[in-house]
Backbone as a chain_set.jsonl record, in Angstrom:
{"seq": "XXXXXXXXXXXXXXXXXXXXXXXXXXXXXXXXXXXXXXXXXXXXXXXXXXXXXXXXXXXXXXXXXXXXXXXXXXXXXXXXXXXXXXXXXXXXXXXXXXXXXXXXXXXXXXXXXXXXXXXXXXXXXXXXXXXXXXXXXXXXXXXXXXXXXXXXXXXXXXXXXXXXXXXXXXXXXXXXXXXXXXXXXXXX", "coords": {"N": [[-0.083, 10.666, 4.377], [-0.911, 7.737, 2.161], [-0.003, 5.055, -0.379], [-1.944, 5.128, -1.82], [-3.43, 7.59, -1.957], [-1.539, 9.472, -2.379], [-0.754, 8.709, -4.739], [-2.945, 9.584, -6.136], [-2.523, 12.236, -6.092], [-0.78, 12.688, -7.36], [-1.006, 11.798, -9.839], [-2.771, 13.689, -11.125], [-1.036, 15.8, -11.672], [-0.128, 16.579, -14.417], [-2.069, 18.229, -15.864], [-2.146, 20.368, -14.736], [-1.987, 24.393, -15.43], [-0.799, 26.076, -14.637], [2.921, 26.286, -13.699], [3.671, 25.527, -10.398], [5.201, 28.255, -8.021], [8.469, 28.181, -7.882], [10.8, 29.239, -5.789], [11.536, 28.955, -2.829], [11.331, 31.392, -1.152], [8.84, 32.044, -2.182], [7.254, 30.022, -2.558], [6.712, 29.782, -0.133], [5.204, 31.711, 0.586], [2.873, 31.37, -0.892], [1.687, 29.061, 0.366], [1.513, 30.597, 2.993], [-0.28, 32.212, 2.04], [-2.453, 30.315, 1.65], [-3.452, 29.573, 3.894], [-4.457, 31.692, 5.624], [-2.685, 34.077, 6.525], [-1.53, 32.948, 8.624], [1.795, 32.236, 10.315], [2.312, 30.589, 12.31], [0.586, 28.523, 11.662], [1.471, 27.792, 9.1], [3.714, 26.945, 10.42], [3.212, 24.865, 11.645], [2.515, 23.155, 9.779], [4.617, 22.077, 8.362], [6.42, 21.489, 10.092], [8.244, 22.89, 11.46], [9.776, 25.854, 13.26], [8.006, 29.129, 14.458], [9.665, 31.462, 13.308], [11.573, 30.005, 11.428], [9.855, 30.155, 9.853], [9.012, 32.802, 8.896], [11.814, 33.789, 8.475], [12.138, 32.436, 5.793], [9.874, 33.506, 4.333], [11.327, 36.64, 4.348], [13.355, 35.979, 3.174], [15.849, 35.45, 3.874], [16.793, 32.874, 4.333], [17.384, 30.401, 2.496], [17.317, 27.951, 1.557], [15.899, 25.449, 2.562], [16.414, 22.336, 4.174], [16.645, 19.206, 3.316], [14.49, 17.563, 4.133], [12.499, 19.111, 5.366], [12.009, 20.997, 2.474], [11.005, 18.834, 0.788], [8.548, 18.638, 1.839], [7.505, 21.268, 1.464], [7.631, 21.346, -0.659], [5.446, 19.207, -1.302], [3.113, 20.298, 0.107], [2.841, 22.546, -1.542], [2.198, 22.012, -4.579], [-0.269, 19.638, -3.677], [-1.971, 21.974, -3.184], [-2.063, 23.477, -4.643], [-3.969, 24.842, -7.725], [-6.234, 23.768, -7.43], [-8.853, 23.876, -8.356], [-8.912, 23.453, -10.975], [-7.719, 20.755, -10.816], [-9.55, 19.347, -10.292], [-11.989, 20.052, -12.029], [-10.311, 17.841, -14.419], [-10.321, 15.843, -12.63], [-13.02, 15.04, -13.327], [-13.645, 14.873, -15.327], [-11.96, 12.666, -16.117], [-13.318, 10.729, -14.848], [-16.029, 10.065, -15.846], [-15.504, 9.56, -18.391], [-14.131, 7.47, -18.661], [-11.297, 7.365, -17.981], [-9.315, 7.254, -16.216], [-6.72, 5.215, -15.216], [-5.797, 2.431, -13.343], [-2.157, 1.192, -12.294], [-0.701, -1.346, -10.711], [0.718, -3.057, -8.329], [0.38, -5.768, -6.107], [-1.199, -7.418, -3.598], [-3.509, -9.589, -4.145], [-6.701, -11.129, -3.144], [-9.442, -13.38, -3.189], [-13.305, -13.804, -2.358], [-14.947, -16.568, -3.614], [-16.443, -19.363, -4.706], [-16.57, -22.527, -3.922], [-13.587, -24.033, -4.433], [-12.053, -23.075, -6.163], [-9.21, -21.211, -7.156], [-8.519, -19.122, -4.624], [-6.699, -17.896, -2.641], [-4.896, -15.299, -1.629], [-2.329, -13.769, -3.855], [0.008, -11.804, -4.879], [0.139, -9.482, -7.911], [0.416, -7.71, -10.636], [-1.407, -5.298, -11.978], [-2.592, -3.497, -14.893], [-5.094, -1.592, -15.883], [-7.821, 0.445, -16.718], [-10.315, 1.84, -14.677], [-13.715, 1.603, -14.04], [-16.164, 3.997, -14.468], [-17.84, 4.825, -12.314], [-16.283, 4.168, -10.018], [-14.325, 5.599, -10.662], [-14.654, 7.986, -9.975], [-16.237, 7.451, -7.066], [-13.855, 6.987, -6.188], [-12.086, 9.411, -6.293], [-13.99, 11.064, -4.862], [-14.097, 10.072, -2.425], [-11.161, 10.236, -1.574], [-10.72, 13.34, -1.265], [-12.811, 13.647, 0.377], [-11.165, 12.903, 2.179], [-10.386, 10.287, 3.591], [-9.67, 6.907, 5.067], [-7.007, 5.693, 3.718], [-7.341, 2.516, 3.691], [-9.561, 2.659, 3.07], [-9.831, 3.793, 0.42], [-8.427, 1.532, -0.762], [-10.464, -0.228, -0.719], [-11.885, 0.383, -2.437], [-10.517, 0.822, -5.236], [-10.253, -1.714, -5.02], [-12.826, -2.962, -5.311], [-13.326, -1.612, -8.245], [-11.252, -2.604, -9.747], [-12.059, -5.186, -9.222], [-14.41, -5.169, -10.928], [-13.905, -4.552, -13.406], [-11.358, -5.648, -13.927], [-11.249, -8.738, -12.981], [-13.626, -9.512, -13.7], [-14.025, -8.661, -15.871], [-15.902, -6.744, -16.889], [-18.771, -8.128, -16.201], [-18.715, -9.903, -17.832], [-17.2, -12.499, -17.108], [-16.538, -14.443, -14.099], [-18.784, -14.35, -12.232], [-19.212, -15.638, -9.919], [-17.963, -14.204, -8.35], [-17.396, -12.785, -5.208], [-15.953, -11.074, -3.831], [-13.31, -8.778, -4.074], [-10.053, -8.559, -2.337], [-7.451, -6.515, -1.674], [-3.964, -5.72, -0.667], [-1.196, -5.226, 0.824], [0.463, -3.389, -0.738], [2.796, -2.832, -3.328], [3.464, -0.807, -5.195], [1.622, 1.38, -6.517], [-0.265, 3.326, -8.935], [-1.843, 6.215, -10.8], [-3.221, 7.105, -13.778], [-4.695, 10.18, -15.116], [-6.531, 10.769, -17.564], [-8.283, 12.892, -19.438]], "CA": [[-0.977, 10.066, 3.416], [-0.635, 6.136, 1.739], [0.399, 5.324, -1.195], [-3.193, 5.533, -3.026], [-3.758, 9.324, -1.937], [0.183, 10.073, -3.176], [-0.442, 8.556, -6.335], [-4.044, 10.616, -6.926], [-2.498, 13.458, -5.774], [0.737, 12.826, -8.518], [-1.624, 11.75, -11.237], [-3.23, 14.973, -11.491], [-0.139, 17.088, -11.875], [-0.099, 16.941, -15.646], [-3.088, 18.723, -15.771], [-1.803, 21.823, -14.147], [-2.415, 25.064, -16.422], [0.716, 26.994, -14.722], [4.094, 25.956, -12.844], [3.386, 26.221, -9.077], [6.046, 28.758, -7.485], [9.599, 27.517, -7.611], [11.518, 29.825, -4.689], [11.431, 29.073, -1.238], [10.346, 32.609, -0.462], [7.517, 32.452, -3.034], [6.687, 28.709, -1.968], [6.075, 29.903, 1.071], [4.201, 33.289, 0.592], [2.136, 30.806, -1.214], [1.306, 28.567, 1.798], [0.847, 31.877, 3.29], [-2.366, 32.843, 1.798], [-3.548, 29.444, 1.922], [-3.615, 29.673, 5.782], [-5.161, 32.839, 6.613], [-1.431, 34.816, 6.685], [-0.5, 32.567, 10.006], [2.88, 31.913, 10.354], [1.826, 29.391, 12.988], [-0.51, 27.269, 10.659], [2.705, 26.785, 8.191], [4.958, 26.587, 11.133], [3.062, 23.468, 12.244], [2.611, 21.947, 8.657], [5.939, 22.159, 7.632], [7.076, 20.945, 11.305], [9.001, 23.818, 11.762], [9.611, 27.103, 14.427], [7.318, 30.254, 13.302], [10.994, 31.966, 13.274], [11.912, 29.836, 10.441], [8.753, 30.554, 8.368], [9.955, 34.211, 9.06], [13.155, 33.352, 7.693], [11.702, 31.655, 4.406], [9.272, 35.044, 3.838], [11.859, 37.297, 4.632], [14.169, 35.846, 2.159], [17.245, 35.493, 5.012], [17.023, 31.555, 4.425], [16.392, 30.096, 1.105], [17.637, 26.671, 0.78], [15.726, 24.706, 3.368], [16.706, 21.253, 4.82], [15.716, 18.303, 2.348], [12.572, 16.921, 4.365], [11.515, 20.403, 4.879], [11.753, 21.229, 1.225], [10.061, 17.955, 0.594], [7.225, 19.038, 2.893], [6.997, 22.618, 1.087], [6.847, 21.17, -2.364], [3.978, 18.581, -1.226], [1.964, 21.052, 0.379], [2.473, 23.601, -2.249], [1.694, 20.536, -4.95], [-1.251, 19.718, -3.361], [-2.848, 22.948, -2.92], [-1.753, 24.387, -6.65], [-5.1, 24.886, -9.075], [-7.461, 22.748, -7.043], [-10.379, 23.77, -9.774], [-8.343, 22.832, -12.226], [-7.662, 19.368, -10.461], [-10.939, 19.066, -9.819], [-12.271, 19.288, -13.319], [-9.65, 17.108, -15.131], [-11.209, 14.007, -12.232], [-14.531, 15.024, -12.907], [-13.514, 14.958, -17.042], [-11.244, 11.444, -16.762], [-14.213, 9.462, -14.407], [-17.135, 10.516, -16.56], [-14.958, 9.513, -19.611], [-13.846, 6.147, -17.866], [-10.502, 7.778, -18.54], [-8.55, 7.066, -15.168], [-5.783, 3.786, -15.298], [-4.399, 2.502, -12.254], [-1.322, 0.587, -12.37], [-0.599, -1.571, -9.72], [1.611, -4.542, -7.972], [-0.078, -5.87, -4.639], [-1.912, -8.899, -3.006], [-5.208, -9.643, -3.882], [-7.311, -11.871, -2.829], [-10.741, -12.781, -3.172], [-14.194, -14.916, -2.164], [-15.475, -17.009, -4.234], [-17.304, -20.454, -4.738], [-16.105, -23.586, -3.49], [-13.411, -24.986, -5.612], [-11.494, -22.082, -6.894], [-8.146, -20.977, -6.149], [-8.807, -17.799, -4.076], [-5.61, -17.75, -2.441], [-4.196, -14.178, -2.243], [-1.01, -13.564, -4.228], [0.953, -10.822, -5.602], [-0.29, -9.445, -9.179], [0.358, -6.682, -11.114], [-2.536, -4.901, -12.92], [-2.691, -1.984, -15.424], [-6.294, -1.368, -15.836], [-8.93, 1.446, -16.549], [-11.33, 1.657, -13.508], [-15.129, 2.096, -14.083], [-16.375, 5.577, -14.246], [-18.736, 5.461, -11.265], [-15.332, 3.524, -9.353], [-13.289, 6.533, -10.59], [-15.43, 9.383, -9.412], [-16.371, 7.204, -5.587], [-12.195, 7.438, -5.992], [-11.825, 11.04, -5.664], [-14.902, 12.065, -3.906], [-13.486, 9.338, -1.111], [-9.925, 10.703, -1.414], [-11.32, 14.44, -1.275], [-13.176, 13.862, 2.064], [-10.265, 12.55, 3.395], [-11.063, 8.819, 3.478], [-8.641, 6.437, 5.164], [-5.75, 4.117, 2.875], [-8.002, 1.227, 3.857], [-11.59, 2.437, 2.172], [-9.085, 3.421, -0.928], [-7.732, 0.299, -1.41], [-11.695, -1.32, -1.02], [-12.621, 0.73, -3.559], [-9.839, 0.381, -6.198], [-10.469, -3.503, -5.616], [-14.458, -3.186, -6.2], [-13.224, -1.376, -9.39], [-10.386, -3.758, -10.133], [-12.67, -6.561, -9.594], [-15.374, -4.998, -12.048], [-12.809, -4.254, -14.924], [-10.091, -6.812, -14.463], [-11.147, -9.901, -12.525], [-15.162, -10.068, -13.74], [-14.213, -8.372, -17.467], [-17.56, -5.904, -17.042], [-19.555, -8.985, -15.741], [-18.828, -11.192, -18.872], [-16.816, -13.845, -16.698], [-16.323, -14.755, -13.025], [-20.179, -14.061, -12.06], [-19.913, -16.227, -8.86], [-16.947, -13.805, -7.672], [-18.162, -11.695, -4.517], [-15.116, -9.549, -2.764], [-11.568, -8.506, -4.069], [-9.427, -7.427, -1.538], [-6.319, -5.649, -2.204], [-3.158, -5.62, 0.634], [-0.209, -5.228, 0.605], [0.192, -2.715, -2.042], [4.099, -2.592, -3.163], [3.374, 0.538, -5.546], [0.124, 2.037, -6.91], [0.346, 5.09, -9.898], [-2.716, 6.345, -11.306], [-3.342, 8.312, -14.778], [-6.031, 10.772, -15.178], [-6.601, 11.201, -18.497], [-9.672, 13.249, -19.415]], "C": [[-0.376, 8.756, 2.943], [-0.61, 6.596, 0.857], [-0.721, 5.087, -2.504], [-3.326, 7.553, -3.141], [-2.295, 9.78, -2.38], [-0.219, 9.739, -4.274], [-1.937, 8.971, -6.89], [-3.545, 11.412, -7.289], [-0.852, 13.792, -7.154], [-0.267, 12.919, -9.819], [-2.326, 12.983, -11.774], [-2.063, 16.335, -11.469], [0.331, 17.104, -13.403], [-1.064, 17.778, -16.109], [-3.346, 20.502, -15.649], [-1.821, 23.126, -15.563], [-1.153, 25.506, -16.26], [1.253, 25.873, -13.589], [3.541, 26.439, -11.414], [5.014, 27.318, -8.909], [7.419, 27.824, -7.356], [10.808, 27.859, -6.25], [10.806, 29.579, -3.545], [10.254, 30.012, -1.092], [9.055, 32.465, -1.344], [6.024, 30.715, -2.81], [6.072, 29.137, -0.666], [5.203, 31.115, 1.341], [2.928, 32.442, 0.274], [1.324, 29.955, 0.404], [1.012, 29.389, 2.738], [-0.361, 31.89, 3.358], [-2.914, 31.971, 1.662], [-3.835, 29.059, 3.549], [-3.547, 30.556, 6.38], [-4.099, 33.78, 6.536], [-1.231, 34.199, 8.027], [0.732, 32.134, 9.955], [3.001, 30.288, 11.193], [1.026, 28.203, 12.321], [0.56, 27.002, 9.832], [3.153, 26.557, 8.603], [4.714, 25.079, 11.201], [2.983, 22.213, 10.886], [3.288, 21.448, 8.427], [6.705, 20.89, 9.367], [8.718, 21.955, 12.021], [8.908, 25.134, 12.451], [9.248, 28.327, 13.244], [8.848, 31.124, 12.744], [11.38, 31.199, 11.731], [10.907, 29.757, 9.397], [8.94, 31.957, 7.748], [10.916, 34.588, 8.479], [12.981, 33.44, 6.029], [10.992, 33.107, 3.538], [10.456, 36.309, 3.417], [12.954, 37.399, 3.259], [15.962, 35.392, 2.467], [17.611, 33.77, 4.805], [16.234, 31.186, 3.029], [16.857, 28.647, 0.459], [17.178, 25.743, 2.117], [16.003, 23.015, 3.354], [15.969, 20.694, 3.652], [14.127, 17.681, 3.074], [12.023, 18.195, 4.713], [10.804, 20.89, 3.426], [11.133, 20.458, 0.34], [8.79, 18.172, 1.048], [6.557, 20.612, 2.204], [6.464, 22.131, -0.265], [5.867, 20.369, -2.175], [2.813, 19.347, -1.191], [1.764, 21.744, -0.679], [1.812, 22.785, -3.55], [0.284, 20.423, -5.197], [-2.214, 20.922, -3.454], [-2.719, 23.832, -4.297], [-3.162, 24.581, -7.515], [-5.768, 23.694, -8.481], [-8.707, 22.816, -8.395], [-9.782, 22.887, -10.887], [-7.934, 21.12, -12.408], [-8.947, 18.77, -10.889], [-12.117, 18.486, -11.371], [-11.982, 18.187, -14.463], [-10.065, 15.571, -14.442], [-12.196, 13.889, -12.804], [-14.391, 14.017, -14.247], [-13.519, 12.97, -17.333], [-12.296, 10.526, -16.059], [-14.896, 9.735, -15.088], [-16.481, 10.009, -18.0], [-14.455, 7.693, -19.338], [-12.084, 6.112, -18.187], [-9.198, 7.958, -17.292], [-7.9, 5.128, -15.21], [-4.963, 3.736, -14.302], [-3.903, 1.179, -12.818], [-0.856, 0.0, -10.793], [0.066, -2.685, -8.954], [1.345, -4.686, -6.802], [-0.918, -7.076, -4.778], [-2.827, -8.876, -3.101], [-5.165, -11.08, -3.984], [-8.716, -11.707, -3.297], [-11.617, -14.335, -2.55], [-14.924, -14.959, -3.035], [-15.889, -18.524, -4.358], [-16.491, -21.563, -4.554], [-15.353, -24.268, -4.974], [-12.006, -24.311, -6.382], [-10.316, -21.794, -6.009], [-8.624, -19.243, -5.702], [-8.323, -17.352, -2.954], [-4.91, -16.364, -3.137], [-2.515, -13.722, -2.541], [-0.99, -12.332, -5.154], [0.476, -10.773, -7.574], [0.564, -8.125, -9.175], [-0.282, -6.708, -12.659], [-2.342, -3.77, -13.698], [-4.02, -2.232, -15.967], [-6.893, -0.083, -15.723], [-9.954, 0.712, -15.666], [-12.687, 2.247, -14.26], [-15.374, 3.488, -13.697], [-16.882, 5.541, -13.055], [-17.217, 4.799, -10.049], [-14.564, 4.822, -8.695], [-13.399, 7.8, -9.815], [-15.638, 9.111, -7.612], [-14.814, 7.612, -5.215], [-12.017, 8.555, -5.257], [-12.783, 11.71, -5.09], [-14.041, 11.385, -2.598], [-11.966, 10.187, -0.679], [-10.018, 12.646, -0.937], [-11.491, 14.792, 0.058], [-12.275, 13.294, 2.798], [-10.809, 11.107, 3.916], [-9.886, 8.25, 3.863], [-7.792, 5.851, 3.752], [-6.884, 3.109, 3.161], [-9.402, 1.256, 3.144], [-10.659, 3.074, 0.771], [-9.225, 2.246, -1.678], [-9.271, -0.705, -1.266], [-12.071, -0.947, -1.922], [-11.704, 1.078, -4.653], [-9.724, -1.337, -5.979], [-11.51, -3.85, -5.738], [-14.081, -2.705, -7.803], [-12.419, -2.567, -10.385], [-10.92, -5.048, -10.35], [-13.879, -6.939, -10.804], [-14.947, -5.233, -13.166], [-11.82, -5.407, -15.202], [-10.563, -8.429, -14.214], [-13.023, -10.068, -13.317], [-15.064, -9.571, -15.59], [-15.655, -7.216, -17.433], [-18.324, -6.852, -17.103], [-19.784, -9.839, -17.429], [-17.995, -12.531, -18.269], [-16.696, -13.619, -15.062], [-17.736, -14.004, -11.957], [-20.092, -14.109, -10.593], [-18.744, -15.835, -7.563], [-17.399, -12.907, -6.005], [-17.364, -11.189, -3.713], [-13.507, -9.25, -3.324], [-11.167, -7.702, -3.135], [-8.155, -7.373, -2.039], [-5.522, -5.421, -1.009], [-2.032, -5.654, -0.242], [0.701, -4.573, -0.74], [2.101, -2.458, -2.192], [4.253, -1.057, -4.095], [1.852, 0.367, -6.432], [0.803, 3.485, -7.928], [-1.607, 4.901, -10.961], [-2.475, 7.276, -12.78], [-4.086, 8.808, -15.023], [-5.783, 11.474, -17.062], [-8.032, 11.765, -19.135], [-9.995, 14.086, -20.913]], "O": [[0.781, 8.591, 3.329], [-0.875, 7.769, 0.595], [-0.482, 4.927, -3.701], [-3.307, 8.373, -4.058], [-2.35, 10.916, -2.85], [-0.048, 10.639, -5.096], [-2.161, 8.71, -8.072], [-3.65, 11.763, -8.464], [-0.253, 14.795, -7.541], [-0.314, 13.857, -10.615], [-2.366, 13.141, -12.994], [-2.301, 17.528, -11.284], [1.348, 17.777, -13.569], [-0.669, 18.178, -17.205], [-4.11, 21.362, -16.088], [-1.656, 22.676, -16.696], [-0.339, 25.5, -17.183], [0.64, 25.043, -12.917], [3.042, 27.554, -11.266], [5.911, 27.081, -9.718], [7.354, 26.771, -6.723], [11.541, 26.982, -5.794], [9.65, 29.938, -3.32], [9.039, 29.851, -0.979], [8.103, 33.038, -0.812], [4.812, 30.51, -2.875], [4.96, 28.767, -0.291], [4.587, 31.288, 2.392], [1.935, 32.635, 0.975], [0.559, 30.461, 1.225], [0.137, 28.978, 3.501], [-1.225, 31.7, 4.214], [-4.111, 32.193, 1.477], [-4.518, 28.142, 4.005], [-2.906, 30.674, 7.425], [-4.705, 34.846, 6.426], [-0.665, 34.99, 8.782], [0.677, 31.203, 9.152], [3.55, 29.249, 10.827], [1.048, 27.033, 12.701], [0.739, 25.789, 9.726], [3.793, 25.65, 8.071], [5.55, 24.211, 10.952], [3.234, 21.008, 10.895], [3.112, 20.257, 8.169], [7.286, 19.805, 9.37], [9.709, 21.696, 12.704], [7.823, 25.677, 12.243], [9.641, 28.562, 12.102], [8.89, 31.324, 11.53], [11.469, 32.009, 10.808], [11.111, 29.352, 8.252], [9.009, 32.25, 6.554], [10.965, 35.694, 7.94], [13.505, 34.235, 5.249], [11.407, 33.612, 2.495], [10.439, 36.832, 2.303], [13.277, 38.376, 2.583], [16.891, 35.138, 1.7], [18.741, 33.417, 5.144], [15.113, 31.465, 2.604], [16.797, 28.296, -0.72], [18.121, 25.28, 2.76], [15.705, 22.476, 2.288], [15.04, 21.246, 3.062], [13.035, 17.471, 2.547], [10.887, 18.372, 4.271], [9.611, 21.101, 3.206], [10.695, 20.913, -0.717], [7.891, 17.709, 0.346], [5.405, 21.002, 2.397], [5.388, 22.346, -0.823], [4.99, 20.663, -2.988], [1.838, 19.302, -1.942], [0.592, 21.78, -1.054], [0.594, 22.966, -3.537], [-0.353, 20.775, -6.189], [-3.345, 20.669, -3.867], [-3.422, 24.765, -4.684], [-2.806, 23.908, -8.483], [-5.808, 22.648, -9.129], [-9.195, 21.928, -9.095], [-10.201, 21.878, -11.454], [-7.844, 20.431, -13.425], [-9.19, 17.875, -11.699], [-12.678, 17.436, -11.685], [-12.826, 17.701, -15.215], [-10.164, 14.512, -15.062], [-12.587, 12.737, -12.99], [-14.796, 12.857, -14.336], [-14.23, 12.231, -18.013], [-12.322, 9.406, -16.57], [-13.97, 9.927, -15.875], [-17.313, 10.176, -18.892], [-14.652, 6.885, -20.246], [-11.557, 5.067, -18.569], [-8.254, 8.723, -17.486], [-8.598, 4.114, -15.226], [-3.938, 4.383, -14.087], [-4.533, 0.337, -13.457], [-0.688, 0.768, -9.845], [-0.6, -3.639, -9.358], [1.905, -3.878, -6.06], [-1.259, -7.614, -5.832], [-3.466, -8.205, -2.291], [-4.379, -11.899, -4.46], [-9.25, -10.662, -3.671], [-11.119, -15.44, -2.336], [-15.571, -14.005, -3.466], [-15.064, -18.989, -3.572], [-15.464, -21.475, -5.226], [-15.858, -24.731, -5.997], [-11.152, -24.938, -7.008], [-10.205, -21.947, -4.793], [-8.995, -18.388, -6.507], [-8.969, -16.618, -2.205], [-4.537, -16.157, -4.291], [-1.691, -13.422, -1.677], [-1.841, -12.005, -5.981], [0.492, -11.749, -8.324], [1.171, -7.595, -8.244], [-0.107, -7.332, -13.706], [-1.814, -2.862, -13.056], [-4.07, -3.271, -16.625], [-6.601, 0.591, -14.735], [-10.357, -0.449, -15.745], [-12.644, 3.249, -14.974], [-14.846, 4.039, -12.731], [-16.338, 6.417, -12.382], [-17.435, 5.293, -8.943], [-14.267, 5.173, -7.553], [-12.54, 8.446, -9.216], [-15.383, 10.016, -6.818], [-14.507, 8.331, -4.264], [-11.851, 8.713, -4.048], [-12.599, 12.883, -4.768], [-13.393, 12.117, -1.85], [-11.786, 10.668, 0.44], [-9.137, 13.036, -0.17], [-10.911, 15.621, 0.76], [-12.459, 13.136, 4.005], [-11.747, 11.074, 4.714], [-8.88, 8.712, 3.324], [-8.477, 5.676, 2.744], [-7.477, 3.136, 2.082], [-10.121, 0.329, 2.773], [-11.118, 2.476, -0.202], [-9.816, 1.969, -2.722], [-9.218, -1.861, -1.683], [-12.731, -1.743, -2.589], [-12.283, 1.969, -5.274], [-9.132, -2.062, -6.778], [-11.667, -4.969, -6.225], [-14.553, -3.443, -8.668], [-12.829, -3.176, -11.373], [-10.578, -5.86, -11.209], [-14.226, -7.987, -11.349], [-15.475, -6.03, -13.941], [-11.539, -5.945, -16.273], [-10.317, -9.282, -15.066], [-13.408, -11.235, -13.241], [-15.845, -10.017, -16.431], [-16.307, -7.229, -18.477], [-18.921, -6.804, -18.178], [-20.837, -10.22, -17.941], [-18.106, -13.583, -18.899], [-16.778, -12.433, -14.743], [-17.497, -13.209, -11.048], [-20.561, -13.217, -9.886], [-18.513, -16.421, -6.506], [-18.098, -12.006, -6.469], [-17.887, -10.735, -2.695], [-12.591, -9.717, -2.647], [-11.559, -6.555, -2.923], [-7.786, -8.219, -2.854], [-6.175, -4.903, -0.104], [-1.873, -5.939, -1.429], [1.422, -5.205, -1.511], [2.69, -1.946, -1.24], [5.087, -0.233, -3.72], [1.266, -0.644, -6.818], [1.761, 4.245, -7.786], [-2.209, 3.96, -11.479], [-1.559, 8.098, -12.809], [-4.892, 7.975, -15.437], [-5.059, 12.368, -17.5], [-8.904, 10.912, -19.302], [-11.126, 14.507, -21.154]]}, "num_chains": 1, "name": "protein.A"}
């Protein structure tokens, strides 16, 4: 994943009602029952032999490798109280209650005359509710990094560069590259 879908998928971990699982073995029982009970479906997530998922269950191995154990706490992370995710986006776009923070290259087109030469900013900005919500439905269905970052710079360009259409009228595209970090807050 890029570093828009990492920093959805962070911003909504305050949110959480309970602690996901902290043990290996219980990290991974978890990932378990979110994949049917295959050993093979975590083997391949994780990037690891069904033998050492075996291991992890079993309880025989309990301090896995750092990019493994990076890879268990993402998945497990990710997949923790989805409802509970789910409502706290619905809460903070509908509220206009989502702020990304951001340091990257925009650019944009606009009317003969203007500098519109893309350079290096950094923004902290609340995004438009209907911005915030295309956000996470896009991020949801699994939407590349590249239709992200068009649609945190239609928002960006609504909120920051146009003010909610009280200045820069005759603006018509922000693009957004070169993103050096991105962090969202869902506050709802």
């Amino acid at each position: 994943m890029g570093k828009i879908g990492d920093g959805l998928d962070q911003a909504a971990q305050h949110v959480l009602t309970r602690k996901p699982p902290q043990s290996t073995k219980a990290r991974i029982r978890f990932l378990m029952t979110k994949n049917q009970n295959r050993t093979r479906a975590v083997a391949q997530l994780l990037g690891v032999s069904q033998r050492t998922v075996e291991r992890y269950l079993k309880g025989d191995r309990k301090t896995p490798p750092r990019p493994v154990n990076a890879k268990i706490d993402a998945e497990v992370r990710r997949l923790w109280q989805p409802q509970v995710r789910r409502r706290a986006e619905q809460r903070a776009a509908a509220a206009g209650g989502v702020i990304v923070e951001t340091r990257a290259r925009f650019g944009f087109s606009s009317a003969a005359g203007s500098t519109d030469d893309p350079r290096m900013r950094r923004i902290t900005q609340p995004l438009p509710p209907t911005h915030a919500q295309e956000l996470f439905d896009a991020h949801h269905a699994g939407a590349s990094e590249r239709d992200l970052e068009r649609i945190v710079a239609a928002g960006l360009q609504q909120s920051y560069f146009q003010e909610g259409g009280t200045r820069a009228g005759d603006l018509d595209e922000v693009e957004l590259t070169d993103v050096d970090y991105i962090e969202f807050d869902v506050r709802g």
